[in-house]
C-alpha positions in Angstrom: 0.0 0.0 0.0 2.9 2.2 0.6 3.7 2.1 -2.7 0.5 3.6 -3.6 0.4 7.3 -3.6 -2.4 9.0 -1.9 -4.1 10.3 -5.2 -3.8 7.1 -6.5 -5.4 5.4 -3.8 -8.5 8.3 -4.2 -8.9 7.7 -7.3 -8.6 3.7 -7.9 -11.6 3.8 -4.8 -13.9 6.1 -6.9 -13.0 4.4 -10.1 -13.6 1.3 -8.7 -17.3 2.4 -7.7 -18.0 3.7 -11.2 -16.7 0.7 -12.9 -19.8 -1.0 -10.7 -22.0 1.2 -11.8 -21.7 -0.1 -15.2 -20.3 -3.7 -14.1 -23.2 -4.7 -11.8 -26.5 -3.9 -13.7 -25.0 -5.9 -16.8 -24.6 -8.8 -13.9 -27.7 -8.7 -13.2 -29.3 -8.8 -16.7 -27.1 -11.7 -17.6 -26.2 -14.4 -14.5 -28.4 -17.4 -14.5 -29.5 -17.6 -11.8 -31.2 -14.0 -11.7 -34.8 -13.5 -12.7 -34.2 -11.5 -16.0 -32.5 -14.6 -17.5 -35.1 -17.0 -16.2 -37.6 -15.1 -17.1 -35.9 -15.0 -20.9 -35.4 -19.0 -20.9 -39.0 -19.8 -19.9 -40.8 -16.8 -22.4 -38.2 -16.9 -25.1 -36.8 -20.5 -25.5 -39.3 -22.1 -23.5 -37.7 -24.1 -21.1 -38.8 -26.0 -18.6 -38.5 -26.4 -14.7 -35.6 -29.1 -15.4 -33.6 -26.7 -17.7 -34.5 -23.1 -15.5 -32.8 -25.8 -12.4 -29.6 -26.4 -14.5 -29.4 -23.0 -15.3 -29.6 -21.8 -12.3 -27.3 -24.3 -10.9 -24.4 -23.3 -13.3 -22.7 -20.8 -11.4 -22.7 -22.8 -8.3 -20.7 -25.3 -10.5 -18.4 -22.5 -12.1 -17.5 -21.7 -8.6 -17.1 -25.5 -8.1 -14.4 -25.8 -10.6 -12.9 -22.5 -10.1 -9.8 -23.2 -7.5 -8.5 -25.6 -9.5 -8.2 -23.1 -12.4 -7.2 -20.3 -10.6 -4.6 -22.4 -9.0 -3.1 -22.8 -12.4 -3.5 -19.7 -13.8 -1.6 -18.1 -10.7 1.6 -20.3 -11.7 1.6 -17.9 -14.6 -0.4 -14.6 -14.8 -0.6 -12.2 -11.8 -4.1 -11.3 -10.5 -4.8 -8.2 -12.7 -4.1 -10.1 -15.8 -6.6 -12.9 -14.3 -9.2 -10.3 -13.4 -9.0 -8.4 -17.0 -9.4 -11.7 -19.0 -12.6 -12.6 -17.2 -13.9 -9.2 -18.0 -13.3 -9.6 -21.4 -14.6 -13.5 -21.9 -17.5 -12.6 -19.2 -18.7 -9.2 -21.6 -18.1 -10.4 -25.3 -20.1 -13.6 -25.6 -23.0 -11.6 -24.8 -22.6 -9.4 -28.0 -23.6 -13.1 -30.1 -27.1 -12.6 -28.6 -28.1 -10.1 -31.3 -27.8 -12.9 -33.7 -30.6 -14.9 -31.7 -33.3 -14.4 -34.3 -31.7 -14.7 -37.1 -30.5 -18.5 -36.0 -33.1 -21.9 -37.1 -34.9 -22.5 -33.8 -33.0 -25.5 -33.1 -29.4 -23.7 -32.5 -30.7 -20.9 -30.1 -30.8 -23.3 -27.1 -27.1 -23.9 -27.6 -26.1 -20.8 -28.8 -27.0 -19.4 -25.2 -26.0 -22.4 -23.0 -22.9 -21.6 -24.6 -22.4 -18.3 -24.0 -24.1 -19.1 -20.3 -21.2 -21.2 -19.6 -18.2 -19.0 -21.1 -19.7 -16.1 -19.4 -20.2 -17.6 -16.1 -17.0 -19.5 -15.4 -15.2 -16.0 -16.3 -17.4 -14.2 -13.8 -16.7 -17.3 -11.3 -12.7 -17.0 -12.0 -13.1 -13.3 -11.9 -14.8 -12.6 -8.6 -12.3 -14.4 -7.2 -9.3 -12.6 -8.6 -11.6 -9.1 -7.6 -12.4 -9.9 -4.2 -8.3 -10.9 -3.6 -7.5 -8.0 -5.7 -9.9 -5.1 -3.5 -9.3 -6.6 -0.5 -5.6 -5.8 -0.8 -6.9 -2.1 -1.7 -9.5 -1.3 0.8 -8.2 -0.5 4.6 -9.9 -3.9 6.4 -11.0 -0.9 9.4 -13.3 1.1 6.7 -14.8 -2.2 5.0 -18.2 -1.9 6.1 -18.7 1.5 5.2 -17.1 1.8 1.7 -18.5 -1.3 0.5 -21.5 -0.6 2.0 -21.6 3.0 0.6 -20.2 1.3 -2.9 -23.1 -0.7 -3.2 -25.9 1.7 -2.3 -24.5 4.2 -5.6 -24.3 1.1 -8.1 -27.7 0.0 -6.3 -29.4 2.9 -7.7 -27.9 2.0 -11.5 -29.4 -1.4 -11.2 -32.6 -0.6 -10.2 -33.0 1.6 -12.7 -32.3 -0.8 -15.3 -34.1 -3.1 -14.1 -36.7 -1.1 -14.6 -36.2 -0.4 -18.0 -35.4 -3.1 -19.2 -38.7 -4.8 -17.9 -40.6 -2.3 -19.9 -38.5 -2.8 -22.8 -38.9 -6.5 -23.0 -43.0 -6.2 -22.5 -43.0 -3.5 -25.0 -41.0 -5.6 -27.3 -44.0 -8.2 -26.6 -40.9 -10.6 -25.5 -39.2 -11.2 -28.7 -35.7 -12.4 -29.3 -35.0 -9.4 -31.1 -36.0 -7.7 -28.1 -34.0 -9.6 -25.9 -31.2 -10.3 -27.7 -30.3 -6.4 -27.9 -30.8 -6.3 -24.4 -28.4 -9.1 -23.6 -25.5 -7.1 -26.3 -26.0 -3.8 -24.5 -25.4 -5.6 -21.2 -22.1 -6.7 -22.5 -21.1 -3.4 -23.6 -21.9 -2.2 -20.2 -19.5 -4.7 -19.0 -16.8 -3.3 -21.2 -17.3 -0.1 -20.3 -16.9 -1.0 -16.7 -13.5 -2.5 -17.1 -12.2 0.6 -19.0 -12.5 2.1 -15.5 -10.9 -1.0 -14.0 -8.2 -0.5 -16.0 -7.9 3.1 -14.3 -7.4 2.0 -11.4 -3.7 1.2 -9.5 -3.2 -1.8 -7.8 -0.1 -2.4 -5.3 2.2 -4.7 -6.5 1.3 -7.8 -4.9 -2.1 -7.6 -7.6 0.1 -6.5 -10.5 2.7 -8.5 -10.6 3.2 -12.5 -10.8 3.7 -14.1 -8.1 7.3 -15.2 -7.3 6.2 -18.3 -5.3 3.4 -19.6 -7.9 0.3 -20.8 -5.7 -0.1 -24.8 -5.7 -2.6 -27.0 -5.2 -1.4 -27.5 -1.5 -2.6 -24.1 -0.8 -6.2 -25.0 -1.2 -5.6 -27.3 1.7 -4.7 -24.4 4.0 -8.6 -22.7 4.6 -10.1 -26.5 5.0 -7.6 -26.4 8.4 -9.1 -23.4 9.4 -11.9 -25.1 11.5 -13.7 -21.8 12.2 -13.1 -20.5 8.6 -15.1 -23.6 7.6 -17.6 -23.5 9.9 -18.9 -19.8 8.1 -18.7 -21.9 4.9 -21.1 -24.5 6.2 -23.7 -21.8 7.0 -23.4 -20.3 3.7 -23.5 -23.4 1.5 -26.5 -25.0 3.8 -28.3 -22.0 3.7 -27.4 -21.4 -0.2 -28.6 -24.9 -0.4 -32.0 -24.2 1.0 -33.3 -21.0 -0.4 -31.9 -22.4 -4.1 -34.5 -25.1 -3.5 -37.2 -22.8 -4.5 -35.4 -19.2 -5.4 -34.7 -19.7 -9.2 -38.3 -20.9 -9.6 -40.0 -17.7 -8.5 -40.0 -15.6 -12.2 -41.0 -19.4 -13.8 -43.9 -19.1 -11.1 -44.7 -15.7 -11.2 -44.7 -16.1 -15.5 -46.3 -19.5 -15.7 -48.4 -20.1 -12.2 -49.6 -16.4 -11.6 -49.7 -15.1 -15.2 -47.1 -11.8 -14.5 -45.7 -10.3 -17.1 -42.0 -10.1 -17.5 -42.0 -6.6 -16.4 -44.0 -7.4 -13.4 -40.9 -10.0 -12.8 -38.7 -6.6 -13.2 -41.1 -4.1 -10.9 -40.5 -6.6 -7.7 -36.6 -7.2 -8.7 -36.0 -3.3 -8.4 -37.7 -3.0 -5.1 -35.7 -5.6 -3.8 -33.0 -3.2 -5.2 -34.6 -0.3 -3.7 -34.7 -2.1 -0.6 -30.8 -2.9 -0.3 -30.8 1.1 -1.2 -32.2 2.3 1.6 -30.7 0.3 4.2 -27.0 -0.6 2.9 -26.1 2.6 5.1 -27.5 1.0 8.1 -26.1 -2.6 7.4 -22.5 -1.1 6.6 -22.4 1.0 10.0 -24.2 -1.8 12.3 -21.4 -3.9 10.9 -18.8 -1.6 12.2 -20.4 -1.4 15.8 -21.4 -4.6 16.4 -19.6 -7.1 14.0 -20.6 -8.9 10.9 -21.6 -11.9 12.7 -24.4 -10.9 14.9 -26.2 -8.7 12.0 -25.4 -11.6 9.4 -27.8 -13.3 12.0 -30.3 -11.1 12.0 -30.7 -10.4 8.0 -31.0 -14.0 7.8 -34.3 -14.4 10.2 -35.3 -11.6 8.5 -35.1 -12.9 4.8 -36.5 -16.3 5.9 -39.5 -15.2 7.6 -41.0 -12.5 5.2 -40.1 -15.6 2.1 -42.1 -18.1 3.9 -45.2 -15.5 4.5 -45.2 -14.2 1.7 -44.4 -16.9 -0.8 -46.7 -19.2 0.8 -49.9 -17.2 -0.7 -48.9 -15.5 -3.5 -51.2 -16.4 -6.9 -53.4 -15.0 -8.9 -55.5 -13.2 -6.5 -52.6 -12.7 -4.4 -49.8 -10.8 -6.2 -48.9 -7.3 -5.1 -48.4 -8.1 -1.4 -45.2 -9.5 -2.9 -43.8 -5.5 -3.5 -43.7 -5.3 0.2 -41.9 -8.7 1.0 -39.0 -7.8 -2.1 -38.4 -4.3 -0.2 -37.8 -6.4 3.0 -35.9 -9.2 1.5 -34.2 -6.9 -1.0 -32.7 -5.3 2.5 -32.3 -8.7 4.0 -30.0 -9.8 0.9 -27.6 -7.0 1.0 -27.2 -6.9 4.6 -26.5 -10.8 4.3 -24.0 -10.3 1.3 -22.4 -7.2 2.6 -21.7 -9.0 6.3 -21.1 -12.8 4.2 -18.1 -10.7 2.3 -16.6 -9.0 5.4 -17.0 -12.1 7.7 -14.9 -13.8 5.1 -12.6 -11.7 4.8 -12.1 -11.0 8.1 -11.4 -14.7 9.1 -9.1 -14.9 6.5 -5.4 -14.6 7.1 -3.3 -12.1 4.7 -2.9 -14.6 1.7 -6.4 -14.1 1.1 -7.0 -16.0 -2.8 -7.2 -19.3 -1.7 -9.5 -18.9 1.1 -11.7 -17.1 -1.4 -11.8 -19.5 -4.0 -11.9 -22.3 -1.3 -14.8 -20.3 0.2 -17.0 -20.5 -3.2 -16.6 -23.5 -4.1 -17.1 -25.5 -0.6 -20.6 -23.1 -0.7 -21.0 -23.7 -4.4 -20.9 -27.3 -3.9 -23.8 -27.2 -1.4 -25.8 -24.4 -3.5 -25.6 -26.4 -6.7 -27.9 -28.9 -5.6 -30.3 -27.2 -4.8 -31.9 -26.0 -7.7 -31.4 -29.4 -9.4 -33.5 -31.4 -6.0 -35.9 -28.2 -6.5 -36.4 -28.7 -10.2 -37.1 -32.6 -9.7 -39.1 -32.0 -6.7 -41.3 -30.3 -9.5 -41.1 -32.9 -12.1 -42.7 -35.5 -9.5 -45.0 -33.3 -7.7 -48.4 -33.1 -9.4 -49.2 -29.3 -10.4 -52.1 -28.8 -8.5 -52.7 -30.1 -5.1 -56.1 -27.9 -4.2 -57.5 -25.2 -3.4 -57.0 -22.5 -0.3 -59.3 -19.1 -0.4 -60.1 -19.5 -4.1 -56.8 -19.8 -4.7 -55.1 -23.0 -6.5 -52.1 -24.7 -4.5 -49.6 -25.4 -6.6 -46.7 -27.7 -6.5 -44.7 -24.1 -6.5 -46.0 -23.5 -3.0 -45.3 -26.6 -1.2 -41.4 -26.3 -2.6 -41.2 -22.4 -1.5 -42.6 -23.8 2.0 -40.0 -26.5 2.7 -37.4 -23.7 1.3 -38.4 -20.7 3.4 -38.5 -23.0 6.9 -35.6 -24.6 6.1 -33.5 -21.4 5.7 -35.4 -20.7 9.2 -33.8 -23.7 10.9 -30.6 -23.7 9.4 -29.8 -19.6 10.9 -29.1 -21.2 13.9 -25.5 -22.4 12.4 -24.3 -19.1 13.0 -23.9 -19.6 16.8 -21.2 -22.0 15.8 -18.8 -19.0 14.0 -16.4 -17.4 16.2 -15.9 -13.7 15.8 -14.0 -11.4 17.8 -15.8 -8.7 19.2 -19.2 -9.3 18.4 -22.2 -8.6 20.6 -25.1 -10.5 20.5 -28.1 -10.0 18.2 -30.3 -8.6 20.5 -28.3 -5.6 20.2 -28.7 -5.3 16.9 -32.1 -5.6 17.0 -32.8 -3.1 19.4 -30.6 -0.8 17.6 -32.6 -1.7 14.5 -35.6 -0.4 16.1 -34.4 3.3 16.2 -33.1 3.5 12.6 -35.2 4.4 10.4 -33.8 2.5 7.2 -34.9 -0.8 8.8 -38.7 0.3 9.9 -41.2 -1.3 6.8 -43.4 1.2 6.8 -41.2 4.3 6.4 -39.5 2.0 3.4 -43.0 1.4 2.2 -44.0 4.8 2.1 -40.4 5.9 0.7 -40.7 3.7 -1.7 -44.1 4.5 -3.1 -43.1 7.8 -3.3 -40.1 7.4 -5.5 -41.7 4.5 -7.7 -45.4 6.6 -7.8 -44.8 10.5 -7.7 -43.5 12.3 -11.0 -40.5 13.2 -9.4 -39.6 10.0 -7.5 -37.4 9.2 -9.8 -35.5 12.2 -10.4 -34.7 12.5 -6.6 -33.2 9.1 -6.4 -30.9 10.1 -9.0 -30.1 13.5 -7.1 -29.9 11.5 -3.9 -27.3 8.9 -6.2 -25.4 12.2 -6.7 -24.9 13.4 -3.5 -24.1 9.8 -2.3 -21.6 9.5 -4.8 -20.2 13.1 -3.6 -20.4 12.1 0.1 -18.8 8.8 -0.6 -15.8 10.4 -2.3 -15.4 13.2 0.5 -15.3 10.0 2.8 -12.3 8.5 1.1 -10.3 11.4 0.6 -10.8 11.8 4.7 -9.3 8.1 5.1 -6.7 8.6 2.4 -5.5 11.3 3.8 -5.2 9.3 7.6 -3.4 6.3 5.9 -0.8 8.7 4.0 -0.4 10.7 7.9 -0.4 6.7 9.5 2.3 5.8 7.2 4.4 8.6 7.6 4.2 8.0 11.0 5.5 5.0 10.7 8.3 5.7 8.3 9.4 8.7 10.8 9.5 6.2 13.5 11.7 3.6 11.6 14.0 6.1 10.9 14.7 7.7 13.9 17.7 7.0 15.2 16.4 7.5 19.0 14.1 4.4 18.2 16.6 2.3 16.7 18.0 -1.2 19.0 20.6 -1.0 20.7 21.8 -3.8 20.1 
């Protein structure tokens, strides 16, 4: 770090938040498992629940697959080089959508399990090599609040495609053409991001190859770390559970409730709307109280509003699905925001191989269940009755047995070990006097922005001063690690300090 100067360090942390801005709506246009692609496969190509499981799983499996590979590429390119090739092969294939219409209906299945597959084991590879790569960037005190503060500006971006595109596909009336320009434009997005990336400065230990190539005996180091592997139990139980039904909701919501793919895109954005209004609160209760204790709390939260809400929603029950995203939306990026700094945290300084080990230990867990939920499916009759004039479907026992195990399975927290961290109960009651986390306020908040003329427009203004107030943050902590390490230098150098010996 000392080798970074303190306008470099300014600017690689604001580049590296508008690089997401472009980076993360493209993601979540194009990964398999989110509901724009699902919602693609089962209007578009017409897949069924076997296919939309395998999808879904395929990222889980990337991840699977990934230490091996990033094991060998480390014997010969440095992490930069790693994390600009997955850019590159996770953007381009995207750009051979356009040529979905033009193909003889039996090649566009392939054509996009193709690109699927290229795309996601870059983005697999590449998360790694970012997450080694920002970790050696970011002071490890600060991490809750710049990531925190980092995903509430790129937040805004997605939900706002999201949006868009939603409209554009129903206005399109769903056609490949349609969808196909949508998917190029995503990739370009992509690109555009990693111009940025490129902008940034890196200390060396990112840039350059590394003089002791990793082996494959490294992998073996995290799976000694008993408490290391106890947070990766959690997270591939509980990934495990909630895939059981989560990659089926736009197939339901489609083909069981007869939404339209923008209805899908409404109730993705306020899930995004909801991790914008409280990633400020989850980033600063994870500085107070540690990452354990809140990661605790987000997931009781998630699995109880899921099991209520999923376990009536149909034809005559729809919209009370708006309010559960917003909660679940918040739920999700407190989870992922404390999921990331927990790992970290627990990991020593040669971070890489506990990140890749950490992915693919979860991954191995998370890929099955959308592959059990997707048979579950097959052999469960469509229709099992009716409740209030509503039809049970098959869908509803499957989110069920999800939801409640996700309940049970929050206990495995307990088991972690974290230094520092209070209990939950003090995060609830701390919870209780912010006002990001009270539903209604974030119901009202939201209706406003989504409902009034100028809802919009204020989000974007509010984006803008966020992104001003973020950058007036770093600058403050830049300018305390360039004091710290002078400091430090004037102390090593002073001959009144130096041994006597």
């Amino acid at each position: 770090m000392s080798r970074i100067s303190h306008r470099e360090l300014l600017l690689s942390l604001k580049y590296s938040t508008i690089e997401a801005c472009f980076s993360v709506p493209m993601l979540n246009l194009t990964l398999p498992s989110f509901p724009f692609v699902i919602a693609f496969a089962v209007v578009g190509l017409q897949w069924g629940p076997t296919s939309v499981g395998a999808m879904a799983a395929l990222p889980h499996l990337a991840n699977l697959i990934q230490p091996l590979l990033m094991a060998l590429l480390r014997r010969w390119f440095s992490l930069y080089q790693i994390l600009s090739a997955s850019f590159i092969l996770n953007a381009g294939p995207w750009g051979l959508m356009g040529f979905l219409p033009w193909l003889d209906p039996p090649y566009r299945s392939p054509l996009f399990a193709g690109i699927l597959s290229v795309a996601t084991l870059a983005n697999s590879v590449g998360s790694v090599a970012w997450s080694a790569s920002i970790s050696e960037l970011v002071p490890p005190r600060i991490g809750g609040k710049f990531f925190g503060r980092r995903n509430l500006i790129f937040g805004f971006w997605t939900l706002l495609a999201l949006i868009v595109v939603g409209h554009i596909a129903d206005h399109g009336d769903n056609s490949l053409a349609t969808f196909g320009a949508i998917f190029a434009v995503a990739g370009l997005a992509r690109m555009i991001g990693f111009l940025f990336l490129t902008r940034m400065r890196f200390p060396a230990s990112v840039l350059a190859p590394t003089t002791k190539p990793p082996d494959l005996a490294e992998i073996i180091e995290p799976i000694r770390n008993f408490n290391y592997l106890k947070l990766v139990f959690f997270v591939g139980v509980w990934g495990l559970l909630l895939n059981l039904s989560q990659p089926f909701y736009p197939m339901f919501l489609v083909e069981g409730a007869h939404r339209s793919v923008s209805d899908v895109g409404i109730l993705t954005a306020l899930g995004g709307v909801g991790g914008i209004l409280t990633l400020k609160g989850w980033g600063w209760l994870c500085d107070r109280f540690g990452s354990k204790p809140v990661l605790y709390v987000g997931s009781l939260t998630w699995a109880l509003t899921g099991l209520i809400a999923w376990s009536f929603v149909g034809e005559r029950f729809f919209w009370h699905l708006g309010l559960s995203y917003l909660i679940i939306g918040g739920a999700t990026a407190g989870f992922q925001l404390c999921q990331f700094n927990l790992m970290l945290k627990l990991a020593p300084a040669n971070k890489a191989p506990y990140v890749a080990v950490f992915l693919a230990l979860t991954s191995f867990l998370t890929a099955t269940g959308p592959l059990v939920g997707s048979l579950f499916l097959r052999l469960t009759p469509d229709h099992l009755g009716v409740f209030l004039g509503q039809t049970i479907h098959d869908y509803h026992i499957l989110f069920a047995i999800s939801m409640i195990g996700c309940l049970l399975s929050t206990h495995l927290i307990d088991w972690i070990r974290e230094e520092e961290a209070h209990p939950p109960e003090a995060v609830w009651r701390t919870m209780r006097r912010m006002s990001p986390f009270n539903p209604l306020l974030t119901l009202s908040t939201t209706a406003g922005i989504l409902l009034t003329p100028g809802g919009l427009i204020g989000l974007s203004r509010n984006s803008i001063r966020q992104l001003r107030r973020h950058a007036k943050a770093i600058t403050h902590v830049g300018e305390k690690l360039v004091e710290s390490t002078a400091d430090v230098i004037r102390s090593r150098i002073d001959p009144r300090n130096s041994d006597p010996k």
